[in-house]
C-alpha positions in Angstrom: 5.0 4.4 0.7 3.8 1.0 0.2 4.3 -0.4 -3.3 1.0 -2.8 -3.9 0.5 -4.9 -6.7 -2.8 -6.3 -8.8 -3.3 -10.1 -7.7 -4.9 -12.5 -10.5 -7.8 -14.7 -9.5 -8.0 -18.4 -11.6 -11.2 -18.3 -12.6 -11.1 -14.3 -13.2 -12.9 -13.4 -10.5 -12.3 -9.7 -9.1 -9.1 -10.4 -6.9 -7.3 -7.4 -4.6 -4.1 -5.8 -4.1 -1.2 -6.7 -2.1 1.5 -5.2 -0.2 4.2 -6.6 -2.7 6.5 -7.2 0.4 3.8 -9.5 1.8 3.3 -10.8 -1.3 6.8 -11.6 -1.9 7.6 -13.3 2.1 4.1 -15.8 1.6 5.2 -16.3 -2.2 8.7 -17.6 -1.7 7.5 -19.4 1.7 4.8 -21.5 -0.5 6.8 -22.5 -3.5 9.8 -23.7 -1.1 6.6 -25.9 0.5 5.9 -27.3 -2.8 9.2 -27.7 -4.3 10.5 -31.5 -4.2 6.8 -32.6 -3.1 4.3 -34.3 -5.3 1.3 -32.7 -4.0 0.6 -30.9 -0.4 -2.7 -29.7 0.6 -4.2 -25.9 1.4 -3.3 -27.5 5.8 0.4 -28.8 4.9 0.6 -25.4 3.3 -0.3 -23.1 5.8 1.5 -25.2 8.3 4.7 -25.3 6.7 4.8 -21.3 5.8 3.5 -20.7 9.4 6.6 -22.9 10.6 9.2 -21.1 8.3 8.2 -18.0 9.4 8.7 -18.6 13.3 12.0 -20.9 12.7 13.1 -18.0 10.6 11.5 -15.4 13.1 9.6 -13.5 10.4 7.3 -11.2 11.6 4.1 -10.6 9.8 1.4 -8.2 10.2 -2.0 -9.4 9.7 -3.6 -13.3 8.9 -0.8 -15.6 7.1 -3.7 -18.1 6.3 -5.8 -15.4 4.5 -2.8 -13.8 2.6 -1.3 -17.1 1.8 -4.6 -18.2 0.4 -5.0 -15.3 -1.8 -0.9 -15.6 -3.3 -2.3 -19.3 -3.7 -5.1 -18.3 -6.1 -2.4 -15.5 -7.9 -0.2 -18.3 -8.4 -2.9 -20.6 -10.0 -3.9 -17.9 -12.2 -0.5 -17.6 -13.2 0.2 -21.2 -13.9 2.9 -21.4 -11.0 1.0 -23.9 -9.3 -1.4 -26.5 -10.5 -5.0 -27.0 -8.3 -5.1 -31.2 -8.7 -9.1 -30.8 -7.7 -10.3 -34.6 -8.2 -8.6 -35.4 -4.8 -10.1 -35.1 -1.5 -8.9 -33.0 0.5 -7.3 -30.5 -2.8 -4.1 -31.0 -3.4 -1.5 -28.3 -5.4 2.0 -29.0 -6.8 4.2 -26.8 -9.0 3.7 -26.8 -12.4 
């Protein structure tokens, strides 16, 4: 049976559940991205989690983009990672 948990959305918006397994491969994926770097953007991201996942040879079933945006948000709202929002394009870094 698939254990799901509650996702948080930043500006308390409605957000969905997760597989907590899915959760857990994007989540350690993006903070290892982030970790050491001043700021990476929402493409650096995606590419770098995409990247670790084939050099590692993780399989994943369904869109890493839309999952990986929606641990993004969880981890906003959870003051993991901070949005910096007066640059162009976004920028996040951990917090």
């Amino acid at each position: 049976m698939d254990h799901k948990i509650q996702l948080k959305h930043p500006t308390g918006k409605k957000a969905i559940s997760m597989d907590k397994e899915k959760y857990g491969v994007i989540e350690k994926s993006l903070l290892i991205c982030l970790k050491g770097k001043a700021e990476v953007t929402h493409k650096e991201i995606l590419n770098t989690i995409t990247e670790d996942f084939k050099k590692n040879k993780i399989k994943f079933d369904g869109s890493i983009g839309w999952h990986m945006e929606w641990v993004k948000l969880d981890l906003e709202a959870r003051k993991k990672i901070t949005r910096i929002a007066d640059t162009t394009p976004i920028k996040f870094k951990l917090t």
